[in-house]
N, C-alpha and C positions, 0 to 999 in steps of 0.2 A: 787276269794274270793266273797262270798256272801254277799249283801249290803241290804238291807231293811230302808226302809224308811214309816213310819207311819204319815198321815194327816187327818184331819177332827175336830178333836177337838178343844172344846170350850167353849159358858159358855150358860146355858140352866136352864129354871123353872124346877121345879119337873111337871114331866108328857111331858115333851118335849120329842123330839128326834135328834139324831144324828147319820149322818154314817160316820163311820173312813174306811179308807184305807190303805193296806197295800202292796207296790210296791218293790218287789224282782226282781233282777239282778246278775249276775253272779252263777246262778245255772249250772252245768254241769249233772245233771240226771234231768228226772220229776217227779222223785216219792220221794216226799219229803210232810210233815206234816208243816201245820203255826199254832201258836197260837197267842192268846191276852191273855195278862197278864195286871194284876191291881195292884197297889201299890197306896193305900189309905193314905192316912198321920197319921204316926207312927203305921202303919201296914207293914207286909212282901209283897212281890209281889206274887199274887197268880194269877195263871191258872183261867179262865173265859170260853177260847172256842176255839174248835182248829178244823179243818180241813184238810182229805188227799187228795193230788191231784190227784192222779190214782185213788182211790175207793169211793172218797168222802162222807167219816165217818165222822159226825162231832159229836161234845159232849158240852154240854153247863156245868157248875156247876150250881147248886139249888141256890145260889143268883140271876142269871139272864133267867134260864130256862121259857121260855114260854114271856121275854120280848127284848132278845136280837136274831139276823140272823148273823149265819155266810155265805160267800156265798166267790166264789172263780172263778176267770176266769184264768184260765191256760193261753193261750195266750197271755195274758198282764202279766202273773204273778203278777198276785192281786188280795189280798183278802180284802173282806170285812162286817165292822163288822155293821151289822145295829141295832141301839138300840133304843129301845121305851122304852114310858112308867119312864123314867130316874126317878130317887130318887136319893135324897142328898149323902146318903153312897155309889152311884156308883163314887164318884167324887173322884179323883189321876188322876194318869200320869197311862194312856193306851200304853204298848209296843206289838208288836208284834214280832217273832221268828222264828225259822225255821230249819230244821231235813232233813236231808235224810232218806227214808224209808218210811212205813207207817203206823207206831205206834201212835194214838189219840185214848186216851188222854197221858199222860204225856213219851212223848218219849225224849231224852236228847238234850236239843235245844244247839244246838253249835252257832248260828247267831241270834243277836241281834238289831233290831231299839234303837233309840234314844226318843223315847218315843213323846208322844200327850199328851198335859192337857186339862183333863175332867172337868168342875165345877158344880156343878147343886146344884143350890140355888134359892131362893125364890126373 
């Protein structure tokens, strides 16, 4: 069974930064897709950034395009997410996910982390 576990979060000004991590185990192929996911308070959880491990496609959405890094080291099986630049509306619970195959952006995540809380306040 696929296990993932997400750490780095915290609580940061606007204009700070942060990098989260994302530590997968129990994989049985390598060609599999991670994502981060965002769930803002009294919002859905939405797709942020994902990357493939064989072809290394990644895709940001237009809220954090041009201020967030995905980056991934297959050997460790970890990804990670590095964000600049942070504003108040990036602040929820960051989860990260996980697919076999190499469909990014939105391929159907079967494996779930337990989430990181974001806060970025003033």
């Amino acid at each position: 069974q696929v296990q993932l576990v997400e750490s780095g979060g915290g609580s940061v000004q606007p204009g700070g930064s942060l990098r989260l991590s994302c530590v997968g185990s129990g994989f049985v192929r390598d060609n599999y897709v991670i994502g981060w996911f965002r769930q803002s308070p009294g919002k859905k959880r939405e797709g942020i950034s994902c990357i493939s491990s064989r072809e290394g496609r990644t895709w940001y959405d237009d809220t954090v395009k041009g201020r967030f890094a995905i980056s991934g080291d297959n050997a460790k099986k970890t990804v990670y997410l590095q964000m600049d630049a942070l504003k108040p509306e990036d602040t929820g619970v960051y989860y990260c996910a996980a697919e076999y195959g190499s469909n990014c952006p939105d391929p159907d995540y079967d494996y779930w982390g337990q989430g990181t809380q974001v806060t970025v306040t003033s």
